[in-house]
N, C-alpha and C positions, 0 to 999 in steps of 0.2 A: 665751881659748877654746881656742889651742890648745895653749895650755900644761896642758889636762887628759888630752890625747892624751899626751903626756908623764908625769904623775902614775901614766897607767895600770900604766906599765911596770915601776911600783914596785911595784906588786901579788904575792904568792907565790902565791895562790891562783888556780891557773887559773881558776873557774869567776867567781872573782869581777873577775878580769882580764880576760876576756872582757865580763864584762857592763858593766864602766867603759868598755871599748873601743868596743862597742855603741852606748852613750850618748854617748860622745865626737863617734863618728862620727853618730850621728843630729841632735846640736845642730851641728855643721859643717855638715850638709848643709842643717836651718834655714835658720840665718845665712844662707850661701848663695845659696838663695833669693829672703830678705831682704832682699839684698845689705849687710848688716851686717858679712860676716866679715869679722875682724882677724886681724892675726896675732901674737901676743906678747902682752907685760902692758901693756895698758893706760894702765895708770896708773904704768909705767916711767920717764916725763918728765914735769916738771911743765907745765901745758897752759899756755897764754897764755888769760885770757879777757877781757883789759883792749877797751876801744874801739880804741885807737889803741896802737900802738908804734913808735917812732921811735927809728932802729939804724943801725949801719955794714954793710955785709955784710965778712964774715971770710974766706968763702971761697964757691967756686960748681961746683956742677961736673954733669955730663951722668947721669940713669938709663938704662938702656937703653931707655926708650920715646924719649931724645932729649930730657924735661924738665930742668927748671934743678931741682937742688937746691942751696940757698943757707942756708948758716951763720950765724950773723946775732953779731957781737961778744957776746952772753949765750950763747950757746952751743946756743940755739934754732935745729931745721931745720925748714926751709918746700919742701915741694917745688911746683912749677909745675904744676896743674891741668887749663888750659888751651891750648891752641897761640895762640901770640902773634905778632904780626910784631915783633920790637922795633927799634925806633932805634939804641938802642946796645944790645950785650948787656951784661947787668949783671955786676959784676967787683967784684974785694978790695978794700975801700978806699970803694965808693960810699955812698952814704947810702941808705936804705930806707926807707917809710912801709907798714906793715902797717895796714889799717881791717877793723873787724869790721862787717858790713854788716847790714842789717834781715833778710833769713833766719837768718844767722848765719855766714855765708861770711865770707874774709877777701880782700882783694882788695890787692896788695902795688903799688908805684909806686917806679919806681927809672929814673933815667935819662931820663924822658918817655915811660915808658910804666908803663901797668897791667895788672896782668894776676893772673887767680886763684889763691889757694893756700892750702896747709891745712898745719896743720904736722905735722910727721912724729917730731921730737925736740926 
């Protein structure tokens, strides 16, 4: 989505550069809305859509809201959805169990604790 914000700019014709802009801007403001909006392509990483995935984590590290974003040995990222109390925080090395749940959430467990997450890469 808003890689068509992008497409615009390739436009010569002002009037028709403007009107792609337009468009741009009124499906972002949708989304929005929505609360759908993305940002990038989509379909850039391949998604997991297995039941279960059982992994190492590779690496872990802090977003600015203070979630885990965790690496997972295939090269999959999961970032942390929820605020968790953990036990131990999860680190390089541990073992991982990702479950796709009855909505479609994914709910990760690593260390004696579980806690929500969607993946991001």
């Amino acid at each position: 989505m808003v890689t068509a914000v992008y497409q615009c700019r390739t436009l010569t014709d002002d009037a028709a550069r403007l009107a792609c802009f337009d468009k741009a801007a009124a499906d972002l403001e949708q989304a929005q809305n929505a609360r759908t909006l993305s940002f990038g392509d989509e379909d850039a990483f391949p998604r997991f859509e297995g039941a279960e995935l059982k992994s190492k984590i590779e690496a872990v590290s802090a977003n600015q809201a203070g979630r885990y974003v965790i690496t997972l040995a295939d090269g999959t990222r999961w970032l942390q959805t929820e605020w968790t109390k953990f036990i131990f925080d999860p680190k390089a090395g541990d073992s991982i169990v990702i479950r796709k749940g009855l909505t479609g959430n994914y709910r990760a467990s690593s260390r004696g604790t579980a806690f929500q997450v969607r993946q991001i890469g």
